[in-house]
N, C-alpha and C positions, 0 to 999 in steps of 0.2 A: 801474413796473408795466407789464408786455406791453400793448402796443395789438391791440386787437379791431378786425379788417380786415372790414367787412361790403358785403356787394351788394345795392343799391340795386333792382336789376331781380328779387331774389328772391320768390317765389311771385306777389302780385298788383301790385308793384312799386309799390308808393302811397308816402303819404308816412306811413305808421306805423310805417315801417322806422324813418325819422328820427326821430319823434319818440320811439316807448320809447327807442329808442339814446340820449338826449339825458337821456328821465330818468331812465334805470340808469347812465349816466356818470355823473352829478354824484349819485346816492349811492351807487355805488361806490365814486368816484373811480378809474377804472377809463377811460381815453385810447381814442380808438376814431378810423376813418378808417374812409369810408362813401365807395363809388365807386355811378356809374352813379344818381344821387339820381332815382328817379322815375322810372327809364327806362319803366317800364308806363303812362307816362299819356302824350295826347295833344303836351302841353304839358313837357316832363319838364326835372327841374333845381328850384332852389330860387325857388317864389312867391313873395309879400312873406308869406303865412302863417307858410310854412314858412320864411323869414328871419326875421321877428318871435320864431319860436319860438327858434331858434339865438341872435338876440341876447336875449331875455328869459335864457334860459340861462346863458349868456357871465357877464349881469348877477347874479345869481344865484349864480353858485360862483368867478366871476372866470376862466373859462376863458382859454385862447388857445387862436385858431382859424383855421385857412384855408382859404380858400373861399369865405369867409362872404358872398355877393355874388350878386344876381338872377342868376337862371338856370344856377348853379354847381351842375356833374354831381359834385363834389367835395367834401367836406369834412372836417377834420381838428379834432377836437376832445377839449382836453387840460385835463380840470375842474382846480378849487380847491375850496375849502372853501365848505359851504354856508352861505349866511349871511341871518340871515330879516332882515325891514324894510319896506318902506312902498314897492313897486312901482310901475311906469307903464306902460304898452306900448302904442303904438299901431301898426296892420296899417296903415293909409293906404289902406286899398281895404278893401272887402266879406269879402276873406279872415277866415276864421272866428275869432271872438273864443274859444270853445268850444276849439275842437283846442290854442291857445296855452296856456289855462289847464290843459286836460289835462297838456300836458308838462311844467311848473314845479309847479303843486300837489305829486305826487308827493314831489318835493325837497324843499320846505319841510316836509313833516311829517316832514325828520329835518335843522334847521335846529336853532339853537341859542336859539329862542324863536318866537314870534307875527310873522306876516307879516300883510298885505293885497296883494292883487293886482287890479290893475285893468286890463282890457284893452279896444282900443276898435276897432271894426269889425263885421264883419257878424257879429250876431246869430242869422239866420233867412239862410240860405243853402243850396243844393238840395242841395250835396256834404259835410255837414256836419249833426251833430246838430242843433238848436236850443237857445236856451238853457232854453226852458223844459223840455226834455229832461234838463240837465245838475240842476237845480234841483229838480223833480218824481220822476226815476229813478235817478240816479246818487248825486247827493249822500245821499237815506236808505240807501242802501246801504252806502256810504263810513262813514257817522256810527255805523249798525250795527255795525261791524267795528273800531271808535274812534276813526275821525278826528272831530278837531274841525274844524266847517266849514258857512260862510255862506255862501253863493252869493247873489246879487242883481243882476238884470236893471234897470239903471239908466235904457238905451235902445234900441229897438228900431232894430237897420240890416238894412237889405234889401240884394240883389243887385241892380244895382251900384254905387249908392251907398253903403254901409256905413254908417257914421256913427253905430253902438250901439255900447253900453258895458256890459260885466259885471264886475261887482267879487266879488272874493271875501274872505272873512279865514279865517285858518285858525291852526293849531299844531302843534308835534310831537307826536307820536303815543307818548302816554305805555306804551300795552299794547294790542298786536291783538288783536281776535277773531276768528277765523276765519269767513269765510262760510260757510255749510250751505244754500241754495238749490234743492232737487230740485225743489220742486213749487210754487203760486204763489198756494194756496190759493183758496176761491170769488170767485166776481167780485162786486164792491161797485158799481162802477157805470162805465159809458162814454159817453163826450163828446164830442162835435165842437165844437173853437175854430175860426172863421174869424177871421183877422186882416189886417185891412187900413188901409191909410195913404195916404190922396192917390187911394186909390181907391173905386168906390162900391161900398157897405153891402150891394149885392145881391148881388155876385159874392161876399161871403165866403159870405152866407143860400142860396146856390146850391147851395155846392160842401158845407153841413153836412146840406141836404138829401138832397143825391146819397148821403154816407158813408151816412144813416138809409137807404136803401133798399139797400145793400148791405150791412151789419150790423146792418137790424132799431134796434128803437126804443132810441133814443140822447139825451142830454142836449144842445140845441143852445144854444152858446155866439156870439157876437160879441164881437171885439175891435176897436173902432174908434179909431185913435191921429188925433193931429192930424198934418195935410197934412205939417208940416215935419218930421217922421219917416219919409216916404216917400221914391218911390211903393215900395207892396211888399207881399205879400199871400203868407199861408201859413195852410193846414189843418194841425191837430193834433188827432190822434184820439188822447184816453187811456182807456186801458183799466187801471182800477183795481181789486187784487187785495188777497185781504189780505196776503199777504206781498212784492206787488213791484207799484208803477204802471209801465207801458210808455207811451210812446208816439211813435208811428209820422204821419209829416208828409209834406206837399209842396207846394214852393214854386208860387207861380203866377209864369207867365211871358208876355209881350207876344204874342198872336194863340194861347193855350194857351185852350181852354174852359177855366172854373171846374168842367163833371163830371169834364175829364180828369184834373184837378189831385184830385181825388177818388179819382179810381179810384185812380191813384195810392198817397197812402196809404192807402186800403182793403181791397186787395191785399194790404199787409206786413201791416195789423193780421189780416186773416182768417188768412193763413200762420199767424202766430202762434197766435188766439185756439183755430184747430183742431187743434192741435200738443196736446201736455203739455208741454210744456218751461217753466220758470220764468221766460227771459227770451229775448228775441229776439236777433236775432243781433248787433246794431249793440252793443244793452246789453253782451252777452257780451265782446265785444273790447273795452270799458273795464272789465270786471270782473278781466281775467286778468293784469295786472299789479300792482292792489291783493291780489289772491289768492295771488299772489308776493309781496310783502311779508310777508305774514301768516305764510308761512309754510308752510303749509295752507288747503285749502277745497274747496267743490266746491258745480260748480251744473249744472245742464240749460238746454239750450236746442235752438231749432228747426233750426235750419242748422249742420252744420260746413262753414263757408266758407272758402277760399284764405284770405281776410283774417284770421281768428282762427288759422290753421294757422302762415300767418308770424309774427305777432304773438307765439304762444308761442315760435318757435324766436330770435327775438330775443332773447326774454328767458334763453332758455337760452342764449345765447352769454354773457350779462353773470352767470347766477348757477347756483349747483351744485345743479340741480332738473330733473324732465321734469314735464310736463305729461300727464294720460291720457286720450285721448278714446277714449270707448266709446258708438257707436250701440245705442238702445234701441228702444221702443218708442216711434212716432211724437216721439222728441226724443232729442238726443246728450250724454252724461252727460260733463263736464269736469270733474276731478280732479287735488289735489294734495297729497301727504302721505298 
């Protein structure tokens, strides 16, 4: 089968390039070679993340690979068959336990039974969803459209010690539904979670205050873990709809006020909540390769961003599909079939 030659440095040159590439390989089974890995970031080349992910891969369809090595602008990767079973993976740093399970999930719901996947690393990190993101917004929407699938937040890791754990279990995917997403119907309710570990109770009560006075009267939550789950602290603002939860986060950092860490995610949630759009822009770039699976679908949302612009043409280099984006009325309508 012809190898798929992609660049690394295209559109916002992150590491989503690698990773759909990783999970349209191994259910294609379709050989691909990826230069320039990450040249858009400061740091560019393969993290221990985004090595975690290549080897969880590798383990997973039985690839052979080269490159596969910190810091490698290079990689060549030549799946095998996918094969479900009883996972392990760990990142050894803070790197996102979250982005690892994105890339392998995909594969195992076209595995030849029932997997579990467990990944261990940072949980709650600035450059990455959260888990309770993957849990609360992504997984109902996956199970919507037929995957079977349990997500579970086993341990909370912070930046930069990591040291959390997310397990998932899953299956093949017996019959897609297609998603239909345009609108995200009335709001049911919104939350401010402060969570923090090894650090004090007020800096989270600080930062759920701040989000109420920038979104108006909101649900306030505390999440206070024990000391040896720290140090590490992050806001989560959910915004519950009846047809889609978002929510929008930000980590706290050493000499960062607890408002700034606020404003932060209160910013993306407003973006959003004043938008039409059914899901924000972070959701949208984990919707559009399940929506390629399917086959069809279509949803809205607030931004078309560089990051979802590459993401589709990724995808269309692995399968015989475009993607339609059409700006609408205060949100951009994404379309397939």
């Amino acid at each position: 089968m012809k190898q798929i030659e992609l660049d690394g440095s295209r559109g916002e040159g992150g590491g989503q390039i690698l990773r759909t590439a990783l999970s349209l390989s191994m259910i294609t089974g379709r050989p691909f070679v990826i230069e320039r890995i990450r040249a858009g970031r400061k740091k560019p080349g393969l993290l221990r993340q985004h090595l975690t992910a290549v080897q969880a891969a590798s383990a997973i369809c039985g690839a052979r690979t080269e490159g596969a090595t910190p810091g490698s602008e290079r990689l060549s990767f030549q799946p095998g068959p996918i094969r479900a079973g009883d996972y392990r993976f760990a990142i050894g740093s803070a790197g996102s336990c979250t982005l690892v399970l994105q890339t392998v999930l995909p594969a195992l719901w076209f595995a030849d039974g029932p997997s579990t996947l467990a990944v261990s690393g940072g949980t709650h990190n600035p450059a990455a969803p959260p888990a309770d993101f993957l849990i609360r917004s992504w997984q109902p929407l996956m199970q919507r459209m037929g995957v079977t699938l349990d997500i579970e937040l086993r341990r909370h890791g912070f930046y930069p010690a990591g040291g959390g754990e997310v397990r998932a279990t899953t299956a093949p995917v017996t019959a897609w539904r297609p998603l239909d997403l345009e609108d995200r119907g009335a709001l049911c309710r919104i939350s401010a979670t402060g969570i923090v570990a090894g650090i004090a109770a007020d800096v989270a009560r600080r930062e759920t205050a701040r989000a109420a006075s920038q979104l108006g009267a909101l649900a306030e939550e505390l999440r206070v873990l024990p000391a040896s789950e720290g140090p590490g602290n992050t806001l989560l603002l959910t915004l519950e709809y009846e047809k889609v939860t978002e929510i929008f986060s930000a980590c706290g950092e050493r000499g960062l006020p607890a408002e700034t860490v606020a404003d932060r995610a209160a910013a993306e949630a407003r973006q959003y909540r004043d938008s039409a759009a059914a899901v924000g822009q972070h959701l949208a770039d984990q919707l559009l390769l399940p929506v390629a699976l399917a086959g069809q679908g279509r949803f809205t949302t607030d931004v078309l961003s560089p990051h979802l612009k590459t993401n589709g043409q990724i995808i269309e280099s692995f399968l015989p599909l475009r993607f339609g984006f059409a700006a609408g009325e205060r949100c951009v309508r994404v379309s397939l079939g």
